[in-house]
C-alpha positions as CSV (number, residue, x, y, z in Angstrom):
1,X,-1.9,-17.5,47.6
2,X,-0.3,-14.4,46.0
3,X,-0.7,-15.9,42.1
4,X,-4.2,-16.3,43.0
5,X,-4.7,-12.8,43.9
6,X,-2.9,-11.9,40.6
7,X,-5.2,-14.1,38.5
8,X,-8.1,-12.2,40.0
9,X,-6.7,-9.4,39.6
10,X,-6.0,-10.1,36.0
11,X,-9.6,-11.4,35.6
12,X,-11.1,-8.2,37.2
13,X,-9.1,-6.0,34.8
14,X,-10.7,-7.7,31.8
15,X,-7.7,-9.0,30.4
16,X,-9.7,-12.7,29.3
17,X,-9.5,-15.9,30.7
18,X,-7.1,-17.0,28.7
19,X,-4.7,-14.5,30.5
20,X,-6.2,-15.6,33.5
21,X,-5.7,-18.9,33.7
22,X,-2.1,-18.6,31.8
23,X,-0.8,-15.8,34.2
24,X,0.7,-14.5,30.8
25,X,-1.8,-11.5,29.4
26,X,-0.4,-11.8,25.8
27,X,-1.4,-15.5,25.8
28,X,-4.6,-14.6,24.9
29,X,-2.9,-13.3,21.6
30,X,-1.3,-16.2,21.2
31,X,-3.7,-18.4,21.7
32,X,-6.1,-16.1,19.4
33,X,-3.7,-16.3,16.2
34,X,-3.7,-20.1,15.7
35,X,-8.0,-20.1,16.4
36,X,-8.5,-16.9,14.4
37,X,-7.1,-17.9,11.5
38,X,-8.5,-21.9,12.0
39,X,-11.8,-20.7,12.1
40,X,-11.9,-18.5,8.9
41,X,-9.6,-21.2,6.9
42,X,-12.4,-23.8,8.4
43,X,-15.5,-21.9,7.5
44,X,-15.3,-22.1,3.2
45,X,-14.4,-25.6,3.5
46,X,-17.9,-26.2,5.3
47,X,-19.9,-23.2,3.6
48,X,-18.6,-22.8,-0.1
49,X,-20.4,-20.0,-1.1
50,X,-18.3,-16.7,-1.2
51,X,-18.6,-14.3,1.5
52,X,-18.8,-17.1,4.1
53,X,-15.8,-16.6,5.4
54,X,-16.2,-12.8,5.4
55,X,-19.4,-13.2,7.2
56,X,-17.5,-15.4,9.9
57,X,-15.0,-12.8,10.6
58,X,-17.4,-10.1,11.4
59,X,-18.8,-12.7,13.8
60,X,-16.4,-13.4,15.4
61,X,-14.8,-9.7,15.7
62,X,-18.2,-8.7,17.4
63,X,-18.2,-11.7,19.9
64,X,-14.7,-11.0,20.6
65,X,-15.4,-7.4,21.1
66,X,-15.4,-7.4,24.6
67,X,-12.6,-9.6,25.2
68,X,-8.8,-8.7,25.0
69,X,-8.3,-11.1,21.5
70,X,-7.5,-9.0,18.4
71,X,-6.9,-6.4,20.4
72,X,-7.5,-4.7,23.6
73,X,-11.6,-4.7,25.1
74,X,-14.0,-2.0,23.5
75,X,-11.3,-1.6,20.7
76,X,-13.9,-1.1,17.4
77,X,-11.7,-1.1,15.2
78,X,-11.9,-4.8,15.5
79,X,-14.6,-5.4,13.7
80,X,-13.2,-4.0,10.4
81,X,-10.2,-6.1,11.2
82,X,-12.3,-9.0,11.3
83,X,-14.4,-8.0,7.9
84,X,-10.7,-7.8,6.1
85,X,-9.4,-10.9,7.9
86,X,-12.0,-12.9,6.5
87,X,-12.5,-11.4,3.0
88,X,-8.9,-12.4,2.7
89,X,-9.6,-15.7,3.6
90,X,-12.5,-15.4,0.4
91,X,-10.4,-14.2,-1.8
92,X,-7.6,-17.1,-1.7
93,X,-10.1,-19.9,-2.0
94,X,-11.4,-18.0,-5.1
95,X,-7.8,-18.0,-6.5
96,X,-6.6,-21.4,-5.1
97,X,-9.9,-23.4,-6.2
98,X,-8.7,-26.8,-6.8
99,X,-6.1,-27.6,-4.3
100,X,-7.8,-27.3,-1.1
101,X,-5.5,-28.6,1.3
102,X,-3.1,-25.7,-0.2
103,X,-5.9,-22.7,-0.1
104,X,-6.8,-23.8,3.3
105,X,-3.2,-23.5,4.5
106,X,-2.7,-20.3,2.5
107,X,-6.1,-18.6,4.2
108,X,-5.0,-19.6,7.3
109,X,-1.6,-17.6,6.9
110,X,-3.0,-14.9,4.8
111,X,-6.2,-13.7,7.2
112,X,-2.8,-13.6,9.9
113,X,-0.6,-11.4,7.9
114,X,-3.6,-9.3,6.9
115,X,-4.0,-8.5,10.5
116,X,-0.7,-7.7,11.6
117,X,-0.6,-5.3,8.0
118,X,-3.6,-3.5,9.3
119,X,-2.2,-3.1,13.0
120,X,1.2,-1.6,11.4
121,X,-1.2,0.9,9.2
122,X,-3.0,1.7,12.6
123,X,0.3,2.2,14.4
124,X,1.3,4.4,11.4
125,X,-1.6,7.1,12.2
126,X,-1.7,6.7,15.5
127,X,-4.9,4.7,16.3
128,X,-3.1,1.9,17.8
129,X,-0.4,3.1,20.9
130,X,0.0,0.3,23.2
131,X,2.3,-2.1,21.3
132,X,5.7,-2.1,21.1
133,X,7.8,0.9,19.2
134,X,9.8,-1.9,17.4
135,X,6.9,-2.5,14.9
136,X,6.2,1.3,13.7
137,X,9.6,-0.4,11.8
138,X,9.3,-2.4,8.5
139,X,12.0,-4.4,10.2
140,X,9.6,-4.9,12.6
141,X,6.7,-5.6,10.1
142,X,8.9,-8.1,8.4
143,X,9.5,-10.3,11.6
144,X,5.2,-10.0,12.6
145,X,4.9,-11.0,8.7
146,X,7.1,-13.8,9.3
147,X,5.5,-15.0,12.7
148,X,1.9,-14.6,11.4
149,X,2.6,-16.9,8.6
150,X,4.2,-19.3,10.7
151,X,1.2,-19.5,13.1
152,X,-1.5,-18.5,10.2
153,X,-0.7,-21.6,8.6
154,X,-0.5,-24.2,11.6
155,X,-3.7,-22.5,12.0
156,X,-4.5,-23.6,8.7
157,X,-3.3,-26.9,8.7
158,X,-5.3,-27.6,12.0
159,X,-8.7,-26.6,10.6
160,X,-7.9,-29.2,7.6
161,X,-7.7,-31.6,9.8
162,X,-10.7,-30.6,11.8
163,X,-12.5,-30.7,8.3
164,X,-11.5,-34.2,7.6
165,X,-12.4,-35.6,10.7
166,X,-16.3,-33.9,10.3
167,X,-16.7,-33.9,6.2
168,X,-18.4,-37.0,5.9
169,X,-20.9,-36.1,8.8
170,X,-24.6,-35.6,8.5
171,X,-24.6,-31.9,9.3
172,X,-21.9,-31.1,7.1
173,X,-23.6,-32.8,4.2
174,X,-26.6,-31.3,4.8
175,X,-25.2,-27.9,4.5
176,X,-23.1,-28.8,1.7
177,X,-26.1,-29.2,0.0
């Protein structure tokens, strides 16, 4: 009975459901790196023109504005984290335009790193306080660098398999088009 009161308790404090359910509040961080970064390394495969993924990330940054993914709830500064995740995500399928098992990968690990760059500039000036002291470090950088590409590019690798299980549908074709 007493988890039950903590999971309403974490639910009431707006922590997500994610954290909810889990018990664990940075689950929903957890959670949010492998679907962050499968989404944007998803959306040029399906929309090829440039700025689709950019698009995407502002989305997604507004939807998840009042949730406690990419940050805490009512943090703004997500949407420009968003805009930057996903024009990062643009700019390696420009660069890697052939191989696109290999740029979908890549944008998967790069929109990751490109967020945890931009959280250690914020922690630099001050705008971000609530993580841990150990990344105001470039040690500490270094092993969030290391991590995001990790689970950047799982990320990536799942949404290229997403995309071959839907590439040959109707609604894919059709926007393809």
């Amino acid at each position: 009975m007493r988890k039950y009161g903590c999971v309403i308790s974490h639910n009431n404090d707006g922590r997500g459901i994610i954290a909810s359910v889990t018990g664990f509040l940075p689950a929903s961080g957890v959670i949010g790196v492998f679907a962050e970064s499968c989404i944007l390394a998803l959306t040029p495969l399906i929309v090829t023109l440039f700025g689709s993924s950019t698009l995407t990330g502002l989305v997604f940054a507004v939807l998840v504005l009042p949730l406690p993914v990419m940050g805490p709830p009512g943090f703004f500064p997500k949407i420009l984290i968003g805009l930057l995740m996903g024009f990062s995500s643009d700019l390696i399928r420009i660069f890697i335009r052939k191989r696109k098992k290999v740029a979908t990968i890549t944008a998967g690990a790069i929109t990751q790193v490109t967020f945890a760059v931009i959280l250690w500039i914020f922690m630099q000036y001050g705008i971000i306080t609530y993580l841990p002291k150990l990344f105001l470090t470039i040690s500490g950088l270094l092993i969030a660098v290391i991590i995001c590409v990790i689970c950047g590019s799982i990320g990536g690798f799942l949404a290229w398999g997403i995309y071959n299980k839907i590439k040959n549908t109707n609604v894919v074709k059709r926007i393809q088009k």
